[in-house]
C-alpha positions as CSV (number, residue, x, y, z in Angstrom):
1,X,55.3,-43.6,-60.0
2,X,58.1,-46.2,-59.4
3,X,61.9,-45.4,-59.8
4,X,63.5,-48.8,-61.1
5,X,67.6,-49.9,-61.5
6,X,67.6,-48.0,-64.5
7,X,66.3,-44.6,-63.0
8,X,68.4,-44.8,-59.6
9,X,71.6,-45.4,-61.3
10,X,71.4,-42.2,-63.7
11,X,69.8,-40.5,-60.5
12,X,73.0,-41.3,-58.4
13,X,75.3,-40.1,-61.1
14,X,74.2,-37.3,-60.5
15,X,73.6,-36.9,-56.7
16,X,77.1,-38.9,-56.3
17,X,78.8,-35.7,-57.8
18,X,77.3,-33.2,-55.3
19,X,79.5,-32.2,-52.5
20,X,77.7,-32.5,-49.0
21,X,73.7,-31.8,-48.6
22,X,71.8,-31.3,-51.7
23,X,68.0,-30.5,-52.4
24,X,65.9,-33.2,-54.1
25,X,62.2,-32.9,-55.8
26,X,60.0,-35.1,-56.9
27,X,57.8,-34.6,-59.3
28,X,55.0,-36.5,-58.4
29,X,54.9,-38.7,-55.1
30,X,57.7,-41.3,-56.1
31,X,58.3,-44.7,-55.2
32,X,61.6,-46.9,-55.1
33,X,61.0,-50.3,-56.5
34,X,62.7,-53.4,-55.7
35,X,64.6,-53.4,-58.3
36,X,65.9,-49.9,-56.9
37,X,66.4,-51.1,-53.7
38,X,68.5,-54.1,-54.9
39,X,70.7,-52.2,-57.0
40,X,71.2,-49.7,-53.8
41,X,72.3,-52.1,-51.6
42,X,74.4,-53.8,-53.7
43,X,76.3,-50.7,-54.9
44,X,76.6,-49.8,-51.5
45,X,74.7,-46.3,-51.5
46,X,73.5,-47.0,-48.1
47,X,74.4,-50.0,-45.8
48,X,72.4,-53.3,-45.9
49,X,71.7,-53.1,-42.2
50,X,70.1,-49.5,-42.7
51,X,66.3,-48.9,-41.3
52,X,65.1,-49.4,-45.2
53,X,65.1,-53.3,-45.5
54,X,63.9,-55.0,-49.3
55,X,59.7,-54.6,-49.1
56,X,58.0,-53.6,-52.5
57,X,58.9,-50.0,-52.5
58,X,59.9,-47.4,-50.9
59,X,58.9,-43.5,-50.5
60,X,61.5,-41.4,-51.9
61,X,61.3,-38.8,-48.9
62,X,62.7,-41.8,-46.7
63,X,65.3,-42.4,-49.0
64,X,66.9,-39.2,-50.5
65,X,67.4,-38.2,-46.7
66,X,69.7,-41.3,-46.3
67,X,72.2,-40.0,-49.0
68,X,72.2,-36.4,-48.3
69,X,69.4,-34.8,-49.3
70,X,67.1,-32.8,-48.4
71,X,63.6,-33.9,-49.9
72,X,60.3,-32.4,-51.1
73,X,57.9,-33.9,-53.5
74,X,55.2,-32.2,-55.3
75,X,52.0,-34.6,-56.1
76,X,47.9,-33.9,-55.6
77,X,47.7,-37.2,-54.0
78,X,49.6,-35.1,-50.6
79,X,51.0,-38.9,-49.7
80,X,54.3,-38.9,-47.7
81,X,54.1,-35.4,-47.3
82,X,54.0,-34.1,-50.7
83,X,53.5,-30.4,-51.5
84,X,49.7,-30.3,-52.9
85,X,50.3,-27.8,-56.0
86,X,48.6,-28.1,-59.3
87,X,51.3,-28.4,-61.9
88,X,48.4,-27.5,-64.5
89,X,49.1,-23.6,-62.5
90,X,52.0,-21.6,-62.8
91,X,53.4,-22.0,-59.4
92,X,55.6,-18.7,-59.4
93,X,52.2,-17.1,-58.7
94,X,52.0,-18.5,-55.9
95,X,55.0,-20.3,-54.2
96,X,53.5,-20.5,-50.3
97,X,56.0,-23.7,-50.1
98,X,58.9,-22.1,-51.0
99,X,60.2,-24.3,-54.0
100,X,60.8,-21.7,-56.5
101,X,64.4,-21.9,-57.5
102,X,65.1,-24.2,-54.4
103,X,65.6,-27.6,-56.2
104,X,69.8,-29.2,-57.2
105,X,67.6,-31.8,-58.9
106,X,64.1,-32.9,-59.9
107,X,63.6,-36.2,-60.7
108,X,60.5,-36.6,-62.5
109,X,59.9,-40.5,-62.6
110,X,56.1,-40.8,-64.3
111,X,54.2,-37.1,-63.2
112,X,54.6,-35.2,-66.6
113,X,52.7,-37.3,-68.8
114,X,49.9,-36.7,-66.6
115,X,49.9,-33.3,-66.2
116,X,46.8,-31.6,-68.9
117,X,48.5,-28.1,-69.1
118,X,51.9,-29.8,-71.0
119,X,53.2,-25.4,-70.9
120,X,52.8,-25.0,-67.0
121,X,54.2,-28.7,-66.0
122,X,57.9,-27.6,-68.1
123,X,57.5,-24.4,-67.0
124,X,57.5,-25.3,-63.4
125,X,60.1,-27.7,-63.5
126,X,62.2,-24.5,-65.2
127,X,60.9,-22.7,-62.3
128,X,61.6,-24.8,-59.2
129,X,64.8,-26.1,-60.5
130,X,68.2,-23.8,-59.4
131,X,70.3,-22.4,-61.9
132,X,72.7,-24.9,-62.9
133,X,70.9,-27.8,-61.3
134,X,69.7,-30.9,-62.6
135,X,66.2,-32.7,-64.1
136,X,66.1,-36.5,-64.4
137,X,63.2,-37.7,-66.5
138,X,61.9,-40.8,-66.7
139,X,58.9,-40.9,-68.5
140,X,56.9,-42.8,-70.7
141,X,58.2,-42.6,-74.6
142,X,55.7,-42.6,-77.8
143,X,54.7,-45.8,-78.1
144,X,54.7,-47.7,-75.0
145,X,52.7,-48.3,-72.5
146,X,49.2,-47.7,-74.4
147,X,46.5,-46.1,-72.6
148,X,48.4,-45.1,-69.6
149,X,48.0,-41.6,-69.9
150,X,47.6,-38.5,-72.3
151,X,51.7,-37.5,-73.3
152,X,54.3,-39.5,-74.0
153,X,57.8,-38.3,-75.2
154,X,60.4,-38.2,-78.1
155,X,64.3,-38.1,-77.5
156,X,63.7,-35.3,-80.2
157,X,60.9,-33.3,-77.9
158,X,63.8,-33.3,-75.1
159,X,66.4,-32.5,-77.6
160,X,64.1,-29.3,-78.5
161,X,63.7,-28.6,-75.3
162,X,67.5,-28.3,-74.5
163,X,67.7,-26.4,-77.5
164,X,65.2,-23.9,-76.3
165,X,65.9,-23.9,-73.1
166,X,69.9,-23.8,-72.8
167,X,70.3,-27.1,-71.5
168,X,72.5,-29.4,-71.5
169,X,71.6,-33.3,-72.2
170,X,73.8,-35.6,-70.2
C-alpha cells in the first residue's frame, strides 16, 4: 500500500486543521511514495534537511510522528510495528491494543479491498475511529486495476455509506 501526491495532499488537509498532537491509523501497513515525499518537501510539511531524505518510500509510522502525530497501523503483515488484528473479526471483541475509539483519522490507502469480510472491515473502521474524527480512503475504484484484488469501490457505495452512517463527505 503506497500513499502518492494525490493521497498526502487530501491527508494533510486534514491533519493541517488539527490543533497540536493528533492520533493517526493506518489501515494496512502504509508506505509514502516518492511522489509523496516530493510533494512534502516541497510544501514544506517537514524541512528538507529532516532525518527522512527522498529513497523509494517511506513507512508511515516514521512520518506521521514528524507532523504531530501519534501513529499506529493495523496490517497482518506486523511490518513497522503494525498492530496484527484480523479486520475479517470484529475487533470490539477484543481490543488488547487499545484502538477502539482512539483514532482522529484513519487513512486507509489500499487495505479494504483486501479484506474478505467487506461487514467487519467498515465496521472496524466505524469502531476505531473517534467520534467526530476523520477516514481518508484511497482505494481502488470499479474498474481499475484488474485482478488486484476482490472489492473495488463506487463514489455511490461511499455516498451510501455516509448516508447510512451519518457522515459527512468532504
Amino acid at each position: 500500500m503506497g500513499i502518492q501526491a494525490n493521497g498526502m495532499e487530501l491527508i494533510h488537509q486534514v491533519i493541517d486543521s488539527f490543533e497540536g498532537e493528533y492520533n493517526v491509523m493506518n489501515w494496512g501497513n502504509a508506505y509514502i511514495r516518492r511522489t509523496s515525499q516530493h510533494w512534502i518537501f516541497n510544501n514544506k510539511k517537514i524541512p528538507s534537511h529532516s532525518e527522512l531524505s527522498v529513497t523509494d518510500c517511506w513507512a508511515s509510522c516514521d512520518y506521521f510522528p514528524l507532523v504531530g502525530g501519534y501513529h499506529k497501523s493495523i496490517d497482518m503483515n506486523g511490518k513497522e510495528g503494525s498492530l496484527v488484528i484480523d479486520l475479517r473479526l470484529p475487533i470490539e471483541d477484543n481490543d488488547e491494543y487499545g484502538v477502539l475509539n482512539w483514532a482522529d483519522l484513519v487513512i486507509d490507502a489500499g487495505t479494504s479491498e483486501h479484506v474478505s469480510v467487506q461487514y467487519y472491515n467498515w465496521k472496524n473502521l466505524y469502531d476505531v475511529c473517534t467520534w467526530g474524527g476523520y477516514m481518508v480512503h484511497i482505494l481502488p475504484k470499479v474498474g481499475y486495476w484488474g485482478g488486484h484484488c476482490e472489492f473495488k469501490y463506487t463514489k455511490e457505495f461511499f455516498t451510501q455509506l455516509s448516508e447510512k452512517m451519518g457522515y459527512e463527505i468532504i
